[in-house]
C-alpha atoms as a printed R data frame, in Angstrom:
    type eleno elety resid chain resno       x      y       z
1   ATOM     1    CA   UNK     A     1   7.048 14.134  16.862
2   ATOM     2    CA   UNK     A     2   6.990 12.260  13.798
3   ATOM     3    CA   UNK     A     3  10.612 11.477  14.020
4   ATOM     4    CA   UNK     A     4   9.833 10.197  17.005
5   ATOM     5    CA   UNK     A     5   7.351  8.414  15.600
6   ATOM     6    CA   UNK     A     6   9.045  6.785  12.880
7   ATOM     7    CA   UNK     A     7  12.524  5.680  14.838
8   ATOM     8    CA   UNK     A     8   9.351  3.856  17.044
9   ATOM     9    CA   UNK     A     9   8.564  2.306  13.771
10  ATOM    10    CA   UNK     A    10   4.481  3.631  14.241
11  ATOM    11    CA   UNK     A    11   2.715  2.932  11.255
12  ATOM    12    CA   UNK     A    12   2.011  5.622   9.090
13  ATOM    13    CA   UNK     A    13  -1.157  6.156   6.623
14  ATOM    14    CA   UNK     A    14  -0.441  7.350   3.348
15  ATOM    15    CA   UNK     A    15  -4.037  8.607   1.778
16  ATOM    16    CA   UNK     A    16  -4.194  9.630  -1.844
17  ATOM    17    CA   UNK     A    17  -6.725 12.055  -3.157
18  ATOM    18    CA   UNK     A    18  -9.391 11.382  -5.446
19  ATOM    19    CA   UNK     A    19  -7.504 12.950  -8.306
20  ATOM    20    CA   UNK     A    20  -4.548 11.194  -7.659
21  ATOM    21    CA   UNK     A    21  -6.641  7.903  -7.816
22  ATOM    22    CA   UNK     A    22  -8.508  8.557 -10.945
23  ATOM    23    CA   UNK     A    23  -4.898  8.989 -12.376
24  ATOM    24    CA   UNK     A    24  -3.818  5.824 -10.775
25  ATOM    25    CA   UNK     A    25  -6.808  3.416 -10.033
26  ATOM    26    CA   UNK     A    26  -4.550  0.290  -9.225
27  ATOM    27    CA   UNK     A    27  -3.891  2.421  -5.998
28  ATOM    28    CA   UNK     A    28  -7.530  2.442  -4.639
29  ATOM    29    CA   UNK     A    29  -7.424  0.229  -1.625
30  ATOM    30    CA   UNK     A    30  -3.301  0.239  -1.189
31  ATOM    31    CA   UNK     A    31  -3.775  2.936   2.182
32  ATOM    32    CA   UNK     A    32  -6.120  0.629   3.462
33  ATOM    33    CA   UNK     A    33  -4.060 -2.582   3.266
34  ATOM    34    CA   UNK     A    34  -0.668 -0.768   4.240
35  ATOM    35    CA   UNK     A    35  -2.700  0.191   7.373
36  ATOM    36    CA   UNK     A    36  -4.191 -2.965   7.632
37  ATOM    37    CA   UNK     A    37  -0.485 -4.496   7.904
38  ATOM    38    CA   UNK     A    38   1.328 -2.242  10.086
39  ATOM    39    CA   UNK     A    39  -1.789 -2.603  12.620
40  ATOM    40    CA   UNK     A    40  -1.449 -6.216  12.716
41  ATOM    41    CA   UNK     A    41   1.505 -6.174  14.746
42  ATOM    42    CA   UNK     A    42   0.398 -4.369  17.224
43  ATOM    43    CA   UNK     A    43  -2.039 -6.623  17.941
44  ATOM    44    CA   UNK     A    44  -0.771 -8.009  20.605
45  ATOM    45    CA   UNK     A    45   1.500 -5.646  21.968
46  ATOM    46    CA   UNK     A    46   0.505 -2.523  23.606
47  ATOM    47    CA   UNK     A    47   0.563  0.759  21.243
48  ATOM    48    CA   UNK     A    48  -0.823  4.022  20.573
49  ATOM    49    CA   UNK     A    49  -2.842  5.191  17.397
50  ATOM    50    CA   UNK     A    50  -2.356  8.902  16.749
51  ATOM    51    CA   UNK     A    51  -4.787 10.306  13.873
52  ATOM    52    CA   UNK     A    52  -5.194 13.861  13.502
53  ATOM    53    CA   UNK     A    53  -8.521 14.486  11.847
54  ATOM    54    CA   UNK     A    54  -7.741 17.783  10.577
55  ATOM    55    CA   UNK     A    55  -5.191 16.409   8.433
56  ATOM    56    CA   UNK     A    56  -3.021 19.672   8.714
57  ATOM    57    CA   UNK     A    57  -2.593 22.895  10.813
58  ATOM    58    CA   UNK     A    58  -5.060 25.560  11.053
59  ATOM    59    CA   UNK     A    59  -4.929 28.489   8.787
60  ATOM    60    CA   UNK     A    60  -7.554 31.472   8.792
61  ATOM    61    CA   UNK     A    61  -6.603 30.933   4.330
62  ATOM    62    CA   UNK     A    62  -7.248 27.321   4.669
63  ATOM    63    CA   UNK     A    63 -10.567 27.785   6.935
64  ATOM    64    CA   UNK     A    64 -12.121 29.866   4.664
65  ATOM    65    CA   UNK     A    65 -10.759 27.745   2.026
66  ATOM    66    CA   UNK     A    66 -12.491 24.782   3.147
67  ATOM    67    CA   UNK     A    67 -15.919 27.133   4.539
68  ATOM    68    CA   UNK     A    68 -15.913 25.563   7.556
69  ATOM    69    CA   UNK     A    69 -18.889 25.224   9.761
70  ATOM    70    CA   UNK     A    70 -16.602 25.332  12.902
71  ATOM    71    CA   UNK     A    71 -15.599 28.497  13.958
72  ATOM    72    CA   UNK     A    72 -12.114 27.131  15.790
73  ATOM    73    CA   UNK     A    73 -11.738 23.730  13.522
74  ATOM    74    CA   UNK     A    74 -10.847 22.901  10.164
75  ATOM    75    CA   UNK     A    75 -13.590 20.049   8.893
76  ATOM    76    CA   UNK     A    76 -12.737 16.588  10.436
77  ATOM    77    CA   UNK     A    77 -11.532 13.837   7.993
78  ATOM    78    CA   UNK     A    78 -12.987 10.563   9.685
79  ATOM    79    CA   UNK     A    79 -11.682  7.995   7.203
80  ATOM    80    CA   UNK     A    80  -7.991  7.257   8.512
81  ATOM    81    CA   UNK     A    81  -9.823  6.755  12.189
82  ATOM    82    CA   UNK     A    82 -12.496  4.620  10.743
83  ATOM    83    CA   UNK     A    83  -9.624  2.414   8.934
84  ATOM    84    CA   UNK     A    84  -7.715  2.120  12.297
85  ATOM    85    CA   UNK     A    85 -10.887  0.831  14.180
86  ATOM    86    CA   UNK     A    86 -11.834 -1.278  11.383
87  ATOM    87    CA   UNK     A    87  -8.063 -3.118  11.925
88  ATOM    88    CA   UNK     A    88  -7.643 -2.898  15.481
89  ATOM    89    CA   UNK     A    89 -11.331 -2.036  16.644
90  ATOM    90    CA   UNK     A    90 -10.941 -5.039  19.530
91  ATOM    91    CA   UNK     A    91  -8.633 -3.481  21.060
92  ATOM    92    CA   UNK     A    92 -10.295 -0.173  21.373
93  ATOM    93    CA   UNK     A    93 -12.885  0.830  24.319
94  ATOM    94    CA   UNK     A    94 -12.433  5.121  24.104
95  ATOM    95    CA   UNK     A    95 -10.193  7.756  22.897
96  ATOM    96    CA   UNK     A    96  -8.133 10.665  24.474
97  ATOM    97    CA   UNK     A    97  -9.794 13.374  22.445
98  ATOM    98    CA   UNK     A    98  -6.637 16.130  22.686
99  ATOM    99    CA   UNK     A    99  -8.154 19.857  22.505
100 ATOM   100    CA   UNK     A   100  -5.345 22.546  22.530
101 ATOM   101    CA   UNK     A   101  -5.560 26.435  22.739
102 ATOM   102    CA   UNK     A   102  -3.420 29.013  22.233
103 ATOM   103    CA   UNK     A   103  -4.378 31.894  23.963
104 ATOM   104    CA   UNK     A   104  -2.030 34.313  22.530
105 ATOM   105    CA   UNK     A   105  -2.218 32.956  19.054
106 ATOM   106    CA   UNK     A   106  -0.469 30.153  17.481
107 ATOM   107    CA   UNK     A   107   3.132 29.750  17.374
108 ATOM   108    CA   UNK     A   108   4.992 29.269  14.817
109 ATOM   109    CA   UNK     A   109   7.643 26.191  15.032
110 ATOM   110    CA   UNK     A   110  10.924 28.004  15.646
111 ATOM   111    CA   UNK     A   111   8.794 30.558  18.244
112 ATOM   112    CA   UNK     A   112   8.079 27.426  19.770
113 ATOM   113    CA   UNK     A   113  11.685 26.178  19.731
114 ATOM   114    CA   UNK     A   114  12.524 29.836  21.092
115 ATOM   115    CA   UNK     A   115  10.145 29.502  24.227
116 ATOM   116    CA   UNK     A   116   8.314 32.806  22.910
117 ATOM   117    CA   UNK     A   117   5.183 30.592  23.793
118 ATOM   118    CA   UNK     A   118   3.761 32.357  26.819
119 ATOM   119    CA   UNK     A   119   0.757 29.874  27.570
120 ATOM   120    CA   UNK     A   120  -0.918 26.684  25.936
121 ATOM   121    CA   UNK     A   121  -4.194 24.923  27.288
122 ATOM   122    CA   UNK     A   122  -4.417 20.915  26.552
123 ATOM   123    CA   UNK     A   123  -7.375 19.395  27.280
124 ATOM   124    CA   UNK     A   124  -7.557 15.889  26.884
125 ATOM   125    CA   UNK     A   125 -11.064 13.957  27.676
126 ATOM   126    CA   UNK     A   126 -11.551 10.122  27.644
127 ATOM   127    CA   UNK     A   127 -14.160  9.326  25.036
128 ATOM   128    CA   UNK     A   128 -16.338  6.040  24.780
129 ATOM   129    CA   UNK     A   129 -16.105  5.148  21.822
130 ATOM   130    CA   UNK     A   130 -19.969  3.395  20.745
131 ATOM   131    CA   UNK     A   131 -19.497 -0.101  20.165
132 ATOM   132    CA   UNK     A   132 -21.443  0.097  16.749
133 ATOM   133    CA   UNK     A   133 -18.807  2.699  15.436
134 ATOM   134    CA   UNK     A   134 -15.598 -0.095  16.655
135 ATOM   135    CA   UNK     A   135 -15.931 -2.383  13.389
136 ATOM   136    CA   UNK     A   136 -17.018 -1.801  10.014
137 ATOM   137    CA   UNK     A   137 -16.775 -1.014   6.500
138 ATOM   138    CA   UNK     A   138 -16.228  2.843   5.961
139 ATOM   139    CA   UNK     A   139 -15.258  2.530   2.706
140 ATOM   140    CA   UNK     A   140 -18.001  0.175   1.251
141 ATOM   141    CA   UNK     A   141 -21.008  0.373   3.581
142 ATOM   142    CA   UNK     A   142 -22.852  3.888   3.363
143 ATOM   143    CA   UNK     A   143 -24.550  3.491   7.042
144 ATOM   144    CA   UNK     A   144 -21.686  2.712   9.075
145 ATOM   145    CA   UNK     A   145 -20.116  5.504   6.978
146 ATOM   146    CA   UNK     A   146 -22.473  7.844   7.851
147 ATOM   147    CA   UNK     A   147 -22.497  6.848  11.208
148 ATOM   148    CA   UNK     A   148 -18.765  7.248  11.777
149 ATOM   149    CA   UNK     A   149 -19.055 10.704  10.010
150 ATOM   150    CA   UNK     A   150 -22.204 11.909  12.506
151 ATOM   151    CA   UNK     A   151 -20.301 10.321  15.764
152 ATOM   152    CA   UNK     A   152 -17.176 12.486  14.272
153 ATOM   153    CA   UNK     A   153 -19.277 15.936  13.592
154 ATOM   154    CA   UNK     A   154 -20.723 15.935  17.438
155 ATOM   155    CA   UNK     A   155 -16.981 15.319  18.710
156 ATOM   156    CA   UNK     A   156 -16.165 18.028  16.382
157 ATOM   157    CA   UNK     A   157 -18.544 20.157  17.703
158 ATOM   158    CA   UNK     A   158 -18.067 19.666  21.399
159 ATOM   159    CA   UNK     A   159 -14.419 20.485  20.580
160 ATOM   160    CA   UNK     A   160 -15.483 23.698  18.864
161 ATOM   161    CA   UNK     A   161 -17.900 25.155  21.324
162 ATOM   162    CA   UNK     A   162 -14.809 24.053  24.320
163 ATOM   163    CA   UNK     A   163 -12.548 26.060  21.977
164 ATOM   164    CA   UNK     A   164 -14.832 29.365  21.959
165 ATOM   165    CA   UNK     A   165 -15.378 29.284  25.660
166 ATOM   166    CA   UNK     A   166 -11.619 29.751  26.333
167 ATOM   167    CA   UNK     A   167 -11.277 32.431  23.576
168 ATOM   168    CA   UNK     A   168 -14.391 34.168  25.506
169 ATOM   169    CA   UNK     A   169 -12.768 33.433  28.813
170 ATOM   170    CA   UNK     A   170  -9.402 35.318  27.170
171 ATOM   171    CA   UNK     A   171  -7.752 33.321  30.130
172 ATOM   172    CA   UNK     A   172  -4.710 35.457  31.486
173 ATOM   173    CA   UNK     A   173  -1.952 34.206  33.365
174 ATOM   174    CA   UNK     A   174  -3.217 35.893  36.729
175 ATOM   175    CA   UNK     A   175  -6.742 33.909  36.279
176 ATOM   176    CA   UNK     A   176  -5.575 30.485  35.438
């Protein structure tokens, strides 16, 4: 998809870590801006924002890595969302939250490709999102941060407690 993605000419966020910017200060702020810029022409055109607040694929290593407190998730990272909504929060009124389960464990990539994947559950849910939560300052202001980051966690855990009743349901492809 990120081909995809890119020939569409989407903008993507590059985030440095905090180690990388205490190596490189004059970079604090660039992510922002560069988001800040590619949002602004979509303005006025219709578009999709994709953010994947995970930030990579689930691992049992790197959920135990990361000690979790979701038993299906890794830990959400809020701040790429929060920077979207804080460039185009106008034009935003809800999400599609995007849930997916993999009843018979996850594929890999080339399994995928294969069509070894016997079954896959999407959920996808409209979300409001609060009108509060549509502008702000994530970076600089600790309440709308903190906000953000709560509205986040109870997504997060609505998504976890969906993803442990279809594990307990062990759906089968005669009961679906």
């Amino acid at each position: 998809m990120g081909a995809a993605w890119w020939a569409l000419d989407f903008p993507f966020m590059k985030r440095y870590s905090k180690a990388y910017l205490e190596k490189h200060p004059e970079m604090k702020g660039k992510d922002i801006e560069t988001t800040r810029k590619a949002c602004e022409k979509f303005r006025d055109m219709p578009t999709s924002v994709m953010n994947f607040l995970e930030g990579t694929r689930f691992t049992p290593a790197k959920h135990q890595q990361q000690n979790s407190p979701f038993q299906y998730l890794l830990k959400p990272k809020a701040g790429g969302m929060a920077f979207a909504f804080n460039a185009m929060g106008d034009q935003f009124r809800s999400i599609l939250d995007v849930t997916i389960h993999y009843p018979d464990g996850i594929p890999t990539y080339w399994a995928f490709l294969q069509g070894k994947m016997k079954r896959c559950h999407v959920i996808v849910q409209e979300k409001p999102i609060p009108d509060q939560l549509r502008h702000g300052d994530y970076e600089n202001d600790p309440e709308y941060r903190l906000a953000f980051q709560q509205w986040v966690q109870a997504l997060w855990h609505e998504k976890d407690q969906t993803l442990k009743q279809l594990a307990q349901r062990n759906l089968s492809p005669l009961t679906e």
